[in-house]
TORKOL-4160 file (C-alpha; in steps of 0.2 Angstrom, whole numbers, padded with zeros to 4 digits, m for minus):
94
<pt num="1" X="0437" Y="0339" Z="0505"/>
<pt num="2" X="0420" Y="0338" Z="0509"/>
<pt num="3" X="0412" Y="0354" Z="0511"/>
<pt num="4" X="0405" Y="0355" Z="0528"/>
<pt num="5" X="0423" Y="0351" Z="0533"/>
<pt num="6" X="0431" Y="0369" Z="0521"/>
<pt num="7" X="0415" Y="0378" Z="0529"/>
<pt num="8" X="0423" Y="0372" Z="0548"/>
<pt num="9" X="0441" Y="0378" Z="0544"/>
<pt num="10" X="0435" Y="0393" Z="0538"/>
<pt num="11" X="0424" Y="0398" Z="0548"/>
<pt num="12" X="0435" Y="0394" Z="0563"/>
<pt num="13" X="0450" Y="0403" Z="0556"/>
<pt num="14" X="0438" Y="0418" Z="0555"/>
<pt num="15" X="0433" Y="0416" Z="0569"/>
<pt num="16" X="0452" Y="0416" Z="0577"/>
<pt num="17" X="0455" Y="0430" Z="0565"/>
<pt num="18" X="0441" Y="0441" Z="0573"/>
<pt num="19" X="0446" Y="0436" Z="0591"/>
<pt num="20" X="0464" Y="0442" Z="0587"/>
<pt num="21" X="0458" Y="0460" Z="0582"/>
<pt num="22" X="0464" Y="0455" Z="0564"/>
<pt num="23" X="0448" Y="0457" Z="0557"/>
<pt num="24" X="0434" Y="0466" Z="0558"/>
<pt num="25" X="0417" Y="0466" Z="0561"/>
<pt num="26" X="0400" Y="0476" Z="0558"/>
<pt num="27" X="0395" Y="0485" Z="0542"/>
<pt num="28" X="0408" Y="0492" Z="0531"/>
<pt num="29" X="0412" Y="0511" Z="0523"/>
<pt num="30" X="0409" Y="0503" Z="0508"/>
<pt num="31" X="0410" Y="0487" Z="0498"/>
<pt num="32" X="0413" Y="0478" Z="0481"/>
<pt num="33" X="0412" Y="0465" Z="0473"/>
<pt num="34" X="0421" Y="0460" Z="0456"/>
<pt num="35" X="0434" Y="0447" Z="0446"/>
<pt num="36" X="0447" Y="0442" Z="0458"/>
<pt num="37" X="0466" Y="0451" Z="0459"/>
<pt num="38" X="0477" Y="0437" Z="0463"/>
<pt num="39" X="0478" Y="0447" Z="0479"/>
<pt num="40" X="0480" Y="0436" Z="0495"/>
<pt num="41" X="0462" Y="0432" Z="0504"/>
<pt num="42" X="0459" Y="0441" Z="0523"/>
<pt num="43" X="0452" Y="0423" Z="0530"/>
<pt num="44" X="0463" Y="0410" Z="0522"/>
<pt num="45" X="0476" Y="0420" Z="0514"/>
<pt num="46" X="0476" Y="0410" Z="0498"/>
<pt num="47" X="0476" Y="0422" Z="0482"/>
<pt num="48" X="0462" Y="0427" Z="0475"/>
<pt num="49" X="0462" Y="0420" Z="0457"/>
<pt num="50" X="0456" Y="0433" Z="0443"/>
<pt num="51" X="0441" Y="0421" Z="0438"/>
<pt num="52" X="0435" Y="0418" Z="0452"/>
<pt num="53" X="0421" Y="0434" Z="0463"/>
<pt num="54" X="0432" Y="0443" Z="0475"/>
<pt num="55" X="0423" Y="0453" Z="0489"/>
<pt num="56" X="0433" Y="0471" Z="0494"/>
<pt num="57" X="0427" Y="0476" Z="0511"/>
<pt num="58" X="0433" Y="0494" Z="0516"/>
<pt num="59" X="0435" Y="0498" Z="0534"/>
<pt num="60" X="0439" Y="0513" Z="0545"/>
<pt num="61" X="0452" Y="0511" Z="0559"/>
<pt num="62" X="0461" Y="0519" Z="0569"/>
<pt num="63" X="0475" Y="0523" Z="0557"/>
<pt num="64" X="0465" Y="0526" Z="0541"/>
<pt num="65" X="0454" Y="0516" Z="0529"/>
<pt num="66" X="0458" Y="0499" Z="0527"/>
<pt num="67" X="0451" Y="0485" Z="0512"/>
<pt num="68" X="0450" Y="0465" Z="0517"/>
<pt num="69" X="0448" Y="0455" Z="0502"/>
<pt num="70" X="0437" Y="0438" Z="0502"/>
<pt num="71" X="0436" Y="0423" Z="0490"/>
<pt num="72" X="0416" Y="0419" Z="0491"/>
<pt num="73" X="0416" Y="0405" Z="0504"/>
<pt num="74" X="0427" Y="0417" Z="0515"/>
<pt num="75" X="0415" Y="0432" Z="0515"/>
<pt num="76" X="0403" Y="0418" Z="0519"/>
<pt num="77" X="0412" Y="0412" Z="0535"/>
<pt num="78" X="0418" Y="0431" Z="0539"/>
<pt num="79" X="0400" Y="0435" Z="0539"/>
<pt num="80" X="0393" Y="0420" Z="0549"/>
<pt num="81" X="0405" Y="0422" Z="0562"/>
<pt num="82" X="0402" Y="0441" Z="0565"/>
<pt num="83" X="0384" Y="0438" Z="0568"/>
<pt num="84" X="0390" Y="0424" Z="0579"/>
<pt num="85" X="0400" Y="0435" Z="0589"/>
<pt num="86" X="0388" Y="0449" Z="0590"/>
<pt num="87" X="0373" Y="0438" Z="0596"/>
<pt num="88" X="0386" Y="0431" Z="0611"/>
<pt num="89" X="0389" Y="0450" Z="0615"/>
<pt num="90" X="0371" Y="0456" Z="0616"/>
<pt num="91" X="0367" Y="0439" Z="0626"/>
<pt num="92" X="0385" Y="0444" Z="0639"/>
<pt num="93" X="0375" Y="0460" Z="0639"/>
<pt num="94" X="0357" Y="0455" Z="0645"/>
């Protein structure tokens, strides 16, 4: 797949993710990066394979702290689709 086309599906899954209240957004309590866990992804919920970078972004909610994990590309979308959603905010705002 082309890779305009995997950034579009992740970046709208991201997006459907942070509209849902699945995922968060703003700065994290604290993050990592490191070799992969073969834990699932947060964004496309494929695992994350030991040789490949894994992001580990640590949240506080309402229940406690809570870690998101993201293949490269993923972090990527999470990350553009935040800043996408909190410039519509502060332009809902004005």
């Amino acid at each position: 797949m082309p890779y305009h086309r995997i950034e579009n599906v992740l970046r709208g899954r991201a997006r459907e993710l942070i509209s849902a209240g699945h995922l968060p957004c703003g700065p994290p309590m604290h993050a990592w990066g490191g070799y992969g866990s073969d834990l699932a992804c947060s964004v496309c919920e494929e695992p994350i394979p030991r040789q490949e970078v894994e992001y580990e972004l640590e949240f506080r909610e309402a229940d406690g702290a809570r870690i998101y994990r993201f293949h490269f590309l993923c972090h990527t979308a999470w990350a553009i689709e935040c800043a996408r959603a909190e410039s519509a905010r502060q332009t809902s705002e004005q």
